[in-house]
C-alpha positions in Angstrom: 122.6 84.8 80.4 120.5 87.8 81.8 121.4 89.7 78.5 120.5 87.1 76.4 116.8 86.9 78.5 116.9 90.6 77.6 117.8 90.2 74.4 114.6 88.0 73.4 112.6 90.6 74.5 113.8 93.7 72.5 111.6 94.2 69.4 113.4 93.3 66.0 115.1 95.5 63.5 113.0 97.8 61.5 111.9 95.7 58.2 112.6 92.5 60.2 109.1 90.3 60.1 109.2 87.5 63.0 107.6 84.2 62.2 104.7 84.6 65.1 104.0 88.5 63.1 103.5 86.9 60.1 101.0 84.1 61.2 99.0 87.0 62.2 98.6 88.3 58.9 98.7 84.5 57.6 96.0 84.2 59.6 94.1 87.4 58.7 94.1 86.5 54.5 92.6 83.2 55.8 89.5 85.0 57.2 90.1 87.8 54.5 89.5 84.6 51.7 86.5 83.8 53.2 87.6 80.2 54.2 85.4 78.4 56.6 86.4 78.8 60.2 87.2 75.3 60.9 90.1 75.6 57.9 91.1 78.1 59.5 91.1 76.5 62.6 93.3 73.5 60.9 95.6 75.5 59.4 96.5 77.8 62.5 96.4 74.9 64.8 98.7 72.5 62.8 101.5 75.3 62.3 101.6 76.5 65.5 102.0 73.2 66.9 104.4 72.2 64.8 106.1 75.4 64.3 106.1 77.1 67.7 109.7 77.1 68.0 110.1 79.3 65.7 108.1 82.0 66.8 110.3 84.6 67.6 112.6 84.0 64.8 112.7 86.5 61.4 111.6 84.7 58.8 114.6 85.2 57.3 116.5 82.9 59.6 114.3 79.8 59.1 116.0 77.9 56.7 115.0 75.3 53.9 117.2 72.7 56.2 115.5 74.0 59.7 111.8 73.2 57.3 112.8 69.7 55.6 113.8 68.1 59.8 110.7 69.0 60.7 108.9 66.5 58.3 111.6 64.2 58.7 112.2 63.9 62.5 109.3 65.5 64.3 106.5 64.2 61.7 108.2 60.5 60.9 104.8 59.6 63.1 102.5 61.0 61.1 100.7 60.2 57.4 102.7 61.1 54.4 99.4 63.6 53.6 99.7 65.0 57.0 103.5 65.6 56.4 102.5 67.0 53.1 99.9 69.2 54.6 102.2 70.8 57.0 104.8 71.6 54.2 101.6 73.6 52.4 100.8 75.3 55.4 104.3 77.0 55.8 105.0 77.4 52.2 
């Protein structure tokens, strides 16, 4: 168990771009776009309340599956334009 604590710590493979890294820069062409700052504020809020599981994931390991049980399980609550909003925001 200790190792695997460890092991969430150690910083990914060169080339390897974790999910939290690339709301950074997600975030940055946001503000780079000139969008207003409550967009922004939407946008940024929505996905990482819906998506902060994945942060320390590599992109590469969230899968099309992983994206479409979000909407279905953890957004059955919530307006078909909200579902459809969230799907935007991590596309």
């Amino acid at each position: 168990m200790i190792l695997k604590i460890n092991k969430s710590f150690e910083a990914p493979p060169p080339g390897v771009v974790l999910y939290w890294q690339l709301l950074d820069r997600f975030e940055q062409s946001l503000i780079e776009r000139d969008l207003s700052k409550l967009n922004i504020d939407c946008y940024m809020t929505t996905l990482r309340l819906h998506t902060r599981f994945w942060k320390a994931r590599a992109i590469g390991e969230i899968t099309t599956e992983e994206i479409r049980s979000l909407v279905k399980t953890k957004l059955l609550d919530k307006k078909p334009s909200y579902q459809k909003n969230v799907l935007k925001y991590i596309r």
